[in-house]
Structures are given as structure tokens and as C-alpha cells.
C-alpha positions as CSV (number, residue, x, y, z in Angstrom):
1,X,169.5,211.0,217.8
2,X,167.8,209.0,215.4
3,X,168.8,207.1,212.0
4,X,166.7,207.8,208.9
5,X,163.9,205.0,207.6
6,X,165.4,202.0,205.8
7,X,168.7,202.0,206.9
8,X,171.4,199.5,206.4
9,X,173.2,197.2,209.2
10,X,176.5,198.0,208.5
11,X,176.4,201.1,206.4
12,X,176.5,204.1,208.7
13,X,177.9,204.5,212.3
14,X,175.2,205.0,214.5
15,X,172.4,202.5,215.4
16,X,169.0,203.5,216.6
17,X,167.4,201.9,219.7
18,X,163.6,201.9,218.5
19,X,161.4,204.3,220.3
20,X,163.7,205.9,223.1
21,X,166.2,207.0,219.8
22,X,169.2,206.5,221.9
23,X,172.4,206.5,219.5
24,X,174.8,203.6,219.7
25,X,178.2,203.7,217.9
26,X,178.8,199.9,216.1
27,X,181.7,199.4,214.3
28,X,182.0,198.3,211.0
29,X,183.5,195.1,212.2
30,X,181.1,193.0,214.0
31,X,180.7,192.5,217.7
32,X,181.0,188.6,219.0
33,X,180.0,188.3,222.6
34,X,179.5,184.7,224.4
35,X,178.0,183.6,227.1
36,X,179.6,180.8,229.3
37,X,179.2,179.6,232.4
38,X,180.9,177.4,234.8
39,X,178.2,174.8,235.6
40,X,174.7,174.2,234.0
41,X,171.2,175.9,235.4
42,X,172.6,179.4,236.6
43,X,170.3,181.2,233.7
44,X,172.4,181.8,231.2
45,X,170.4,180.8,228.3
46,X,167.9,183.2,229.6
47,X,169.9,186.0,229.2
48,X,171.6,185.3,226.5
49,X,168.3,185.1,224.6
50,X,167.2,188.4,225.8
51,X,170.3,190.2,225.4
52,X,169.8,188.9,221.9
53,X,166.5,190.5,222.0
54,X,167.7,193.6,222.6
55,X,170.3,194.0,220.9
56,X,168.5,193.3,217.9
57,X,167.0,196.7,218.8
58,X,170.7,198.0,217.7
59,X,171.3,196.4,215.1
60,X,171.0,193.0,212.7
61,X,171.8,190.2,215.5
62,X,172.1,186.3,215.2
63,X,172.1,184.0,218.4
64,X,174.0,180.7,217.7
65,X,173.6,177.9,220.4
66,X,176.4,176.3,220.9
67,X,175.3,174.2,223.7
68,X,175.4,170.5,221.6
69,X,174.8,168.9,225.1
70,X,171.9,170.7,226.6
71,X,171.2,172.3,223.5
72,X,168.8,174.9,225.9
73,X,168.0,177.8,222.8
74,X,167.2,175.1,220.5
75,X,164.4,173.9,222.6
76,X,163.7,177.8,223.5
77,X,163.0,178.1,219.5
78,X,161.7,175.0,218.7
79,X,158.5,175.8,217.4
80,X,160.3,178.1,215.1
81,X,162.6,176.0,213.8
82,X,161.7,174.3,210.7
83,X,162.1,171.1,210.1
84,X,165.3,170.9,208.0
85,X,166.7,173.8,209.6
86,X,170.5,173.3,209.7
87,X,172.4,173.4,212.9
88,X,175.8,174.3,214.4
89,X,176.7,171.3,215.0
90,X,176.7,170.6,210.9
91,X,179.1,173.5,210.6
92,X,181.1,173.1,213.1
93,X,181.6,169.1,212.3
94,X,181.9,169.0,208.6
95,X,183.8,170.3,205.7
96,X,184.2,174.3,205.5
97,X,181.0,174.4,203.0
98,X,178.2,176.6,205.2
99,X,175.8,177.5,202.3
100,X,173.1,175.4,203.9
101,X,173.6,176.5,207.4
102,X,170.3,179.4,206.9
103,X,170.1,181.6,210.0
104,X,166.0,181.9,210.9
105,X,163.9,184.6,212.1
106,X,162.6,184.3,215.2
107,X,162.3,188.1,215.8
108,X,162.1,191.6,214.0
109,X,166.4,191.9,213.5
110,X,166.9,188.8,215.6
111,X,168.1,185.7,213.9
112,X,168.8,182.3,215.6
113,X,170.9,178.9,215.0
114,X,169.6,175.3,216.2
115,X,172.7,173.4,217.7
116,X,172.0,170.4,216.2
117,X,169.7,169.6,213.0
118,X,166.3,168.6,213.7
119,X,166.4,166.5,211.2
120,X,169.3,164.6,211.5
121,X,170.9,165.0,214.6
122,X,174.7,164.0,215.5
123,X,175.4,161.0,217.2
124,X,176.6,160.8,221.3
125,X,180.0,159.5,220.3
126,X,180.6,162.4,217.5
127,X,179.0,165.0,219.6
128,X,181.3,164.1,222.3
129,X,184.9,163.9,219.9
130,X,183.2,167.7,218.4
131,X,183.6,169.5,221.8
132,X,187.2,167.9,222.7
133,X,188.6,168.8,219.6
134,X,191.7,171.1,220.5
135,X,191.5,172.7,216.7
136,X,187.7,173.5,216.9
137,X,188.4,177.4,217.3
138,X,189.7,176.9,213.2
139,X,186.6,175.7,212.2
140,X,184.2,178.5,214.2
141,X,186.6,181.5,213.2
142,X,185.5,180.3,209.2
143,X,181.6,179.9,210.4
144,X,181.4,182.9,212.2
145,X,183.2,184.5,209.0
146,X,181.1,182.7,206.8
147,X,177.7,184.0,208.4
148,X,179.1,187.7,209.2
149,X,180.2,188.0,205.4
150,X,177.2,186.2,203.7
151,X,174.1,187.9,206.2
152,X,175.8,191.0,207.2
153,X,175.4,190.7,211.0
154,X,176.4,193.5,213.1
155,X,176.2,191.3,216.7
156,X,176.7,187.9,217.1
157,X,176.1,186.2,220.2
158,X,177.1,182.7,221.3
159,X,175.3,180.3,224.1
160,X,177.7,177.9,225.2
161,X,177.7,175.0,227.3
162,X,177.7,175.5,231.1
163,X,181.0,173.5,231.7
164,X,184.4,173.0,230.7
165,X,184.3,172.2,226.8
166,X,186.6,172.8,223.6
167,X,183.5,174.5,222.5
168,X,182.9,177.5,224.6
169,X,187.2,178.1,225.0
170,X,187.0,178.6,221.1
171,X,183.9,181.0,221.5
172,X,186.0,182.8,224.3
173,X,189.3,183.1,221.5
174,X,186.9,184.2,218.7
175,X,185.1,187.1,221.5
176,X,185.3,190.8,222.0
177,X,183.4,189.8,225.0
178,X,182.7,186.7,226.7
179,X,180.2,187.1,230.0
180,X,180.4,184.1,232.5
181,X,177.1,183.9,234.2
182,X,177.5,183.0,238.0
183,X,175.4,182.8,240.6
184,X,175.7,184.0,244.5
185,X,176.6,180.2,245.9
186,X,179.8,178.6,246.6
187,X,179.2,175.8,244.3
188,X,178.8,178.1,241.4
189,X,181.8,180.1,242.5
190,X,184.0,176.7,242.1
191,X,182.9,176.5,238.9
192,X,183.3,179.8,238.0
193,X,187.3,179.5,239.0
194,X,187.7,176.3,237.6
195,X,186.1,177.7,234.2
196,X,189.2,180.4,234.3
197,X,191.8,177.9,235.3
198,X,190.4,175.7,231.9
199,X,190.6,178.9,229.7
200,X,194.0,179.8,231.1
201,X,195.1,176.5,230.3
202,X,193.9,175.6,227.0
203,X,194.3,179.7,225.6
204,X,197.3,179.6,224.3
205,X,197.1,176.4,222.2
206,X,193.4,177.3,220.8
207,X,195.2,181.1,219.4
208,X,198.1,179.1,218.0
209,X,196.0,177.0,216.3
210,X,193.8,179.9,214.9
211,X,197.0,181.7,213.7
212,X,198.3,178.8,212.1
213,X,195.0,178.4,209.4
214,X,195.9,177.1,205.9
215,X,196.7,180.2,203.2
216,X,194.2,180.6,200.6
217,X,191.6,179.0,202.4
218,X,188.4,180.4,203.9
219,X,189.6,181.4,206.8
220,X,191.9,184.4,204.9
221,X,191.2,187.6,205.2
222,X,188.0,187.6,207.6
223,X,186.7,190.4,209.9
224,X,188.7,188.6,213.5
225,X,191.9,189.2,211.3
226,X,191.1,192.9,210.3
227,X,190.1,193.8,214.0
228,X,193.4,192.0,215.3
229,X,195.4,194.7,212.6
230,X,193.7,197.2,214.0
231,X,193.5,197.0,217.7
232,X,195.7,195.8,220.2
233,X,195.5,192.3,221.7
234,X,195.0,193.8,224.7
235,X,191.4,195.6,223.5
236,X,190.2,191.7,222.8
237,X,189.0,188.7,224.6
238,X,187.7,190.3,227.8
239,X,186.0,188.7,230.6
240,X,183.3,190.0,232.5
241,X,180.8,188.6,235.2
242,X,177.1,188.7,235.6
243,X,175.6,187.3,239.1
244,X,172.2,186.0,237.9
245,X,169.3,185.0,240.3
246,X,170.5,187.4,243.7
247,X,168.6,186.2,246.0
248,X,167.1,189.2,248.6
249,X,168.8,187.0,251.3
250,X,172.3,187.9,250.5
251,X,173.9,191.4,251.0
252,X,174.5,193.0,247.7
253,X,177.8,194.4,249.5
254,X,179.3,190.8,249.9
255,X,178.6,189.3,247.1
256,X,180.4,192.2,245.4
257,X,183.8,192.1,247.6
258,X,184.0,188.5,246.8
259,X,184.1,188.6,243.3
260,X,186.6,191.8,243.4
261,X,188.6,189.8,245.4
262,X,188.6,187.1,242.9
263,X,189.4,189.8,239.8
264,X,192.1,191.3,241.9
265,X,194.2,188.0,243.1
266,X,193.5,185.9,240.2
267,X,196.8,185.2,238.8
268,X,196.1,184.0,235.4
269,X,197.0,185.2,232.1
270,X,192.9,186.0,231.3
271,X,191.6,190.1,230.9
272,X,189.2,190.3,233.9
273,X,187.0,193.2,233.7
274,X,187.9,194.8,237.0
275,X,184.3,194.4,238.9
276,X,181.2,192.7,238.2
277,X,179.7,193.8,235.0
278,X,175.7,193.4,236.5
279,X,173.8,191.9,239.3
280,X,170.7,190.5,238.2
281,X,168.1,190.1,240.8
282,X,165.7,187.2,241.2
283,X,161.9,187.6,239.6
284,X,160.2,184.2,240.0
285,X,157.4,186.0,237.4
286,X,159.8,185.6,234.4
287,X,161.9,182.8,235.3
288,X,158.3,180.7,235.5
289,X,157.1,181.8,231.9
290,X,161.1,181.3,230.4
291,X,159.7,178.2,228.8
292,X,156.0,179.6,227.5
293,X,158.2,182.8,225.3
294,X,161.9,183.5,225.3
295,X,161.8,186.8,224.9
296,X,160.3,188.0,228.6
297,X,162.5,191.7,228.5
298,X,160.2,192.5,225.1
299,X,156.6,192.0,227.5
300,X,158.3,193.4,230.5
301,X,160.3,196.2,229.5
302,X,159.9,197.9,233.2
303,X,161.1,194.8,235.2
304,X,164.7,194.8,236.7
305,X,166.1,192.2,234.6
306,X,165.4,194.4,231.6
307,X,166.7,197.0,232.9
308,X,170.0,195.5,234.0
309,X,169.9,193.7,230.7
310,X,169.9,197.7,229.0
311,X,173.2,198.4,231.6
312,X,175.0,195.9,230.0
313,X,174.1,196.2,226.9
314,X,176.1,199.9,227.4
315,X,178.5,198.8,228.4
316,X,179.5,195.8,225.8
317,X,177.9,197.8,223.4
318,X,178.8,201.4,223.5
319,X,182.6,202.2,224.2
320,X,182.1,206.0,223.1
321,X,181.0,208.5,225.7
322,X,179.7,210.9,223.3
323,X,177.1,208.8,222.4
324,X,175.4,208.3,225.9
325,X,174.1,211.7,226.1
326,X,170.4,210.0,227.0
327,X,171.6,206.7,228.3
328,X,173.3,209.0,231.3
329,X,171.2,208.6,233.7
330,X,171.1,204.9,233.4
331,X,175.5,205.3,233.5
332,X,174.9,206.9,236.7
333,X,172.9,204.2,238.8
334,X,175.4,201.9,236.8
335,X,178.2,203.9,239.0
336,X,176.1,203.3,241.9
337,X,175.9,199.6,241.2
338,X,171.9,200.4,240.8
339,X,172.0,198.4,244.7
340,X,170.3,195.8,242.4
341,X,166.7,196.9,243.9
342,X,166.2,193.0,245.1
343,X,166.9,194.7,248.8
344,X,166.1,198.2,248.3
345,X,162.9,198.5,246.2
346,X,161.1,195.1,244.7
347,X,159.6,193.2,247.4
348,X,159.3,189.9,246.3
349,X,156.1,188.1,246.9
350,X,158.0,184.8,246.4
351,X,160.6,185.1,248.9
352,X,159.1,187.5,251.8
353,X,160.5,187.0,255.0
354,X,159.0,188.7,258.3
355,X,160.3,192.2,257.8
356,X,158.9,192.0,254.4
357,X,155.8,191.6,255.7
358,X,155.8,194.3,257.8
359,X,156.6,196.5,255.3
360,X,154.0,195.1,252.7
361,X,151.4,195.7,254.8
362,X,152.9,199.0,256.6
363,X,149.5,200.5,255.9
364,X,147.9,198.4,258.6
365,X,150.3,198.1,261.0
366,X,150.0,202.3,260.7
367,X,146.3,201.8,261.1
368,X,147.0,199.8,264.5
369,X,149.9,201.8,265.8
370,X,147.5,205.3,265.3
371,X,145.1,203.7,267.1
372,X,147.6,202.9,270.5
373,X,149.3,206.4,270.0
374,X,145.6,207.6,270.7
375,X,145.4,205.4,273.0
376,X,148.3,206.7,274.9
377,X,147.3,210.2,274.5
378,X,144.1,209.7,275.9
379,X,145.3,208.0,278.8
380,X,147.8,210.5,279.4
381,X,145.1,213.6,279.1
382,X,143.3,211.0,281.3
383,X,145.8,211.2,284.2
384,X,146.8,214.9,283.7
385,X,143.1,216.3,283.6
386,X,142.7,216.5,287.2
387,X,146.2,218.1,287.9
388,X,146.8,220.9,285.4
389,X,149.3,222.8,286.9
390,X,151.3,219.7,287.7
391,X,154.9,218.3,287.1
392,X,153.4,215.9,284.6
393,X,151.3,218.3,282.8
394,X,154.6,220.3,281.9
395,X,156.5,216.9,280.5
396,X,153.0,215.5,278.4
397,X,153.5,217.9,275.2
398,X,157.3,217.3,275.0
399,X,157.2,213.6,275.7
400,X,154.5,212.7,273.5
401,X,155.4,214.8,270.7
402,X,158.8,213.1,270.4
403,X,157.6,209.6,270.9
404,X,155.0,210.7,268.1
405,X,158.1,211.8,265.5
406,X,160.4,209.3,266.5
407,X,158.0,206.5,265.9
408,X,156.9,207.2,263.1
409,X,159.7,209.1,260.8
410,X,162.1,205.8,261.0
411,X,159.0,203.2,260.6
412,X,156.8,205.3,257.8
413,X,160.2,205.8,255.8
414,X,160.8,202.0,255.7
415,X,156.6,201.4,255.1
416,X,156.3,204.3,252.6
417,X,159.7,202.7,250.9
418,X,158.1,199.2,250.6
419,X,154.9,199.8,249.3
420,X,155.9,202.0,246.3
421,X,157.9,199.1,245.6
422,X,155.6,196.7,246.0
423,X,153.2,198.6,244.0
424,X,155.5,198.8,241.1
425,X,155.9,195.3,241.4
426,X,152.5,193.8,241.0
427,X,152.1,196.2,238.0
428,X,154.8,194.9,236.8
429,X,153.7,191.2,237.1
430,X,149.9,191.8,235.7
431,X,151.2,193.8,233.0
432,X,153.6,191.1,231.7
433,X,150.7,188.0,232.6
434,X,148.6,190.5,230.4
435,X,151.0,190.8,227.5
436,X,152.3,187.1,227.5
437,X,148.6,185.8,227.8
438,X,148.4,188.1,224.1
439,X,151.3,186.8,222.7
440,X,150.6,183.5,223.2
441,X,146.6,183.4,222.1
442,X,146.0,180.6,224.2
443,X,142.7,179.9,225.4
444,X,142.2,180.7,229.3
445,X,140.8,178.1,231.5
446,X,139.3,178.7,235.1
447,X,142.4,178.3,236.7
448,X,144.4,181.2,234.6
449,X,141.4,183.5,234.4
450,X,141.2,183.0,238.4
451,X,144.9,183.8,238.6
452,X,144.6,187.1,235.9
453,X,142.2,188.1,238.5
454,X,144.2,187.4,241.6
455,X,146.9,189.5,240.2
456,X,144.8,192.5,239.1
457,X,143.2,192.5,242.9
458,X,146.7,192.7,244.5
459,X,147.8,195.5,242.2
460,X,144.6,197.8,243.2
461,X,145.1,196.7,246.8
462,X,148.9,197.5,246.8
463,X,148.3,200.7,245.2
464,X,146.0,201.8,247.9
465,X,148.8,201.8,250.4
466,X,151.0,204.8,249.3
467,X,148.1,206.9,248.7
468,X,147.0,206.2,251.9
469,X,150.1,205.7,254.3
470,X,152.4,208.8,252.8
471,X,149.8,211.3,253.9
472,X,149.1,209.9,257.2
473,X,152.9,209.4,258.1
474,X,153.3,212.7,257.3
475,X,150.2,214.2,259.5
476,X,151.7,212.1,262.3
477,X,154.8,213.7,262.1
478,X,153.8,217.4,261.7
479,X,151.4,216.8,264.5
480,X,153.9,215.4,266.8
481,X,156.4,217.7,266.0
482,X,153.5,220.6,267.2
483,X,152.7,218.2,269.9
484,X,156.1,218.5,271.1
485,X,156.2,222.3,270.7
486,X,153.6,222.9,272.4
487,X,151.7,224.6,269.7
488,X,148.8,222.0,269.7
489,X,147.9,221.4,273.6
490,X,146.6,218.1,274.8
């Protein structure tokens, strides 16, 4: 289903997606999703910037960084930004008067918002007394009314500071959504239930203070109050979880019963989403080049973190069913928890361990292993030659023949497996080296052109491997099954 040329953000009900023409239903009212997280480093700029990204593919989005500490998408889009570009922290710290806080274009429908202006930054001391200040959730609600009102934003995502802050509990008040971004370690995991115990805590006195806004003021009539009339509490301020970075060393299956553990005995007051909204695997290629362009989903729209990226974004995005008719293949390997294809399909170069190996280079170890099944055969002719109506002539056919199919249907599967996905992978990596070496129209010096090469060598040699190894695993396993029947004599 696709929306007719030139149309408005907020003017009819469905959204387009770009090419693919998939259908979204937004709502009139716009969607405010934040990102927190319980301690610094576990990604979360990352995605948030590339959700953003994408979901300026639904509709007019804005990406505010909240982060005055840190202040990670302000350095993202720094050569963006210009010089007297207003930030956050202005808002946020002044009187209710936004008309100089201008959102800028970094993107086609993606807008962004420094955290602190470059040209006049906030002091340490004020900085500090901004992000304890109990009643900060007053002053956000009239910003993010101010900007939804004035620019007509149909998403609006906040980046917030990995810790426990005033700043990111008022962003979690003011959210349909709020996503804390985790990561598959126990330090992160203290953090990540100290982060709910702070929310719990300081909830309840952030929403009185929201309620209790002056009449007649800015803060009157704004979109949070017209969604609060007409949904339930209970449809509001949700919490999901993202696991960022898996690493191929952890099973997918306990990592997942951990944090359903954690959703099922927490015994807070906080709306948990009852299982882990998306496990994002680890792809050194595009954590490496985070700094050289924020946007990596746009130049690798195949990898797995774009991919995931598009799960979530139905989810958070899309409540109605009848609107998924072509994102319903993606909802299915969402059911299936898409086994996050760190374990099952990508074979990391970064991160191989032994039985990677094995399966990366399957093709020759099937080159080796042929020649010692011949081997074998020969030898046994060898021995049987000179007695053909013996005992052991009448086992050779059987024997081999099995040892032939049981060999090589378990040990082909797994090779077969690994090199499709290693294949894909290595595209995958070229093709985004490619694209970011175009967006960036740097000049190339030995060392990069050496690399480019590198890259484009290992994605013809892995691409040999299934094109090679799927028909000879399968003429070893016809043959032996023959073999073993008898129909092919030795």
C-alpha cells in the first residue's frame, strides 16, 4: 500500500516506508520513544540514531539528545550542527520561550537536537543542578509540546544518559515507549535493575509534578494530555528491553530466560513488556565506522542489525495487525525470536573460535576428508581383491556406504550452513566499506585501497565454497547411500 506524492506528516493515517511500500498506521498524536540505559557504553546512541533513521522512512522524525553529560549524538552530528545551533540544554534550563531552539536536518525526514549549544555551552555546576531537578519532567512535557506543535513531528525520539538521572525518568513519564539497552554481562544487568528500582522510585513524584502544571500556561492543552483522555494509563509508559552487542559466545536461550525471569519476578510498579523486545547481535564492521557516519542501517540495509532495527520498529511502531500484511514474514521470525543469527548463520570473522573455523573453511576440510574416504576404499578393495567370495567382501558395500552417509550428512549440513553464512557476510561487509567509502568522498590511501581489496578477495573466495561443497556433499551422500545398497560395487 502506498501513499500518494507530497503528502503531509500528520494528515492521513497511513505512512509509507519508501521503496518496500509497506503501510504503517501513525496516529494523529505523536509517538515519543526514549532510549535509556543503565550504565554508559552498551550502544545505545547507536541505535537510537538508527532507529531514528528509519523511522524517518515512516514519517517526519526528530532525535533530541538528552545526554548533557556525554552528550554522544551531539558529537555523532557535529559536523552538522551549525555554529549557533541551539541545544536542549537551553530549553530545558531556561524560561518556557523555545522559538530559538530550530531542529536541523541531518537527513531526508530526520531532524536532530545538539544537547548543549555549541556556542555557549552550560556550565558543570548548572549542568549538574539541570539533571537533579525533581520538576524537570514540567519543563520537557512544554518542549516536547512546543516542538511537536510548531514542526509537526510524527516521532520523536529521546537519547538519554546511560545512568540514573532526573533527565532520562522525565523522558520515561513523557514516553509511549522507553527501550533500556542492556547488554549480556552481569555488570550491565545491575544496572539495568538498579535503573528500574530509580524509575520506581522517583515515578510517582515526576507524574505529580506533571499533573500539577500551572493553568493557562504552555503546558495546557498539549498532545501528552489529549492521549492521556483518550487511552488508558495502562496503554502508556511501557518498558521494553533490547540486548545490544550478543556476543556468539553466549547461548541465545540463556540470555533470554534471564531477562524473563527478571520481567516475571520484578515487583515494581513499572509496565514491563513481558519478553525481550530484540537481541541485537555483534558486527564489529559497523560498530568500527559508528564514528566515520551515524547512519550505518541506511549503507547496510541487509546486515542484522538493520534488520532487527525493522522488528522493532513493528513493533513500537505498528499496533494494528491489518496493516502487516507484507511485514508478515518479518512477524513470523519475530515469533521465532529470529535465533538472532550471531549462532546460527553470520560467522564472525572477528570473533571465530575453532569450530568456526572448521566450518569457514568446510570446503577444504571436504577436500581432505574425500581424499581419506578414498583412501579407505582403496585399501579395503585392496584387502578384499584376493578373496571375493569372502566374509569381508559381503560386509565392504554395507560398511562403507554407511560410514560414507553418516560422515558426511551431519558434517556437510553444518559446512554447507556456515559458508552461505559466511558468504552473505563478507558481501555484506564490502558492500557497506563500498557505500561508506561514497558517502564520505574521502580520498583513499594505500592502506584503505589495500583493505577494499582484502575484502573484495574474501568475498569471491567465500563465495566459491557453496558452489563447490553443496554439490559434492551431496554426491557423497547419494554415492554412499548406493554404496551401501549395493547398487554401485566396489
Amino acid at each position: 500500500m502506498r501513499s500518494p506524492r507530497g503528502w503531509k506528516p500528520t494528515s492521513s493515517k497511513f505512512r509509507a516506508s519508501g521503496k518496500e511500500g509497506t503501510a504503517f498506521a501513525v496516529s494523529v498524536n505523536p509517538l515519543v520513544i526514549s532510549f535509556v540505559s543503565g550504565k554508559g557504553g552498551v550502544g545505545k546512541t547507536s541505535l537510537a540514531a538508527n532507529f531514528a533513521w528509519l523511522c524517518g522512512r515512516v514519517g517526519k522524525t526528530v532525535l533530541i539528545d538528552l545526554d548533557f553529560q556525554n552528550q554522544g549524538a551531539t558529537g555523532l552530528f557535529l559536523a552538522l550542527l551549525p555554529t549557533d545551533a541551539c541545544g536542549a540544554s537551553d530549553a530545558l534550563a531556561g524560561p518556557n520561550d523555545f522559538s530559538r531552539c530550530e531542529p536541523i536536518r541531518v537527513e531526508e525526514n530526520v531532524f536532530f537536537i545538539p544537547a548543549i549549544p555549541l556556542h555557549n555551552p552550560l556550565e558543570y555546576s548548572k549542568m549538574a543542578d539541570l539533571m537533579r531537578d525533581p520538576a524537570l519532567v514540567v519543563r520537557l512535557r512544554a518542549f516536547l509540546n512546543y516542538l511537536q506543535s510548531r514542526f509537526l513531528f510524527d516521532i520523536l525520539i529521546l537519547d538519554c544518559h546511560g545512568g540514573l538521572d532526573y533527565v532520562s525518568v522525565a523522558a520515561h513519564a513523557l514516553s509511549d515507549e522507553t527501550v533500556v539497552v542492556t547488554e549480556a554481562d552481569t555488570v550491565t544487568f545491575n544496572g539495568t535493575l538498579e535503573l528500574l528500582d530509580f524509575y520506581s522510585a522517583q515515578r510517582s513524584s515526576l507524574e505529580t509534578a506533571a499533573i500539577g502544571a500551572v493553568a493557562g500556561s504552555v503546558l495546557e492543552t498539549p498532545m501528552f494530555e489529549a492521549r492521556q483522555r483518550a487511552e488508558p494509563p495502562e496503554s502508556t509508559g511501557r518498558i521494553s528491553f533490547v540486548v545490544n552487542r550478543l556476543p556468539s559466545k553466549y547461548r541465545f536461550r540463556d540470555v533470554d530466560s534471564t531477562y524473563t525471569r527478571l520481567i516475571a519476578n520484578y515487583g515494581g510498579d513499572l509496565r514491563l513488556r513481558p519478553s525481550v523486545l530484540s537481541f541485537i547481535p555483534e558486527e564489529n564492521f559497523l560498530a568500527e565506522s559508528f564514528g566515520e557516519y551515524p547512519f550505518c542501517v541506511k549503507l547496510a540495509p541487509t546486515s542484522v542489525v538493520a534488520r532487527k532495527l525493522q522488528l522493532m520498529m513493528t513493533d513500537l511502531i505498528v499496533p494494528d495487525p491489518s496493516t502487516m500484511r507484507s511485514y508478515r514474514p518479518l512477524r513470523r521470525l519475530r515469533s521465532k525470536r529470529y535465533r538472532s543469527k550471531v549462532r546460527e548463520i553470520v560467522v564472525s570473522a572477528e570473533s571465530r573460535n575453532t569450530k568456526n573455523i572448521i566450518y569457514a573453511f568446510g570446503w577444504l576440510w571436504t577436500l581432505f576428508s574425500a581424499a581419506m574416504v578414498a583412501l579407505i576404499c582403496f585399501s579395503f578393495w585392496g584387502v578384499a581383491h584376493p578373496h571375493p567370495d569372502g566374509f569381508l567382501d559381503f560386509f565392504l558395500n554395507p560398511l562403507l556406504g554407511v560410514f560414507i552417509v553418516l560422515f558426511f550428512l551431519p558434517f556437510g549440513y553444518y559446512c554447507v550452513r556456515a559458508q552461505f553464512g559466511l558468504m552473505f557476510y563478507y558481501n555484506s561487509v564490502y558492500r557497506f566499506r563500498r557505500a561508506l567509502i561514497r558517502t564520505t568522498g574521502s580520498p583513499l590511501n594505500l592502506w584503505q585501497k589495500l583493505s577494499l581489496v582484502r575484502l573484495w578477495l574474501l568475498r569471491l573466495g567465500s563465495a566459491i565454497g557453496p558452489l563447490f561443497l553443496l554439490p559434492m556433499t551431496l554426491i557423497y551422500i547419494v554415492g554412499g547411500a548406493l554404496i551401501a545398497l549395493r547398487f554401485v560395487p566396489l
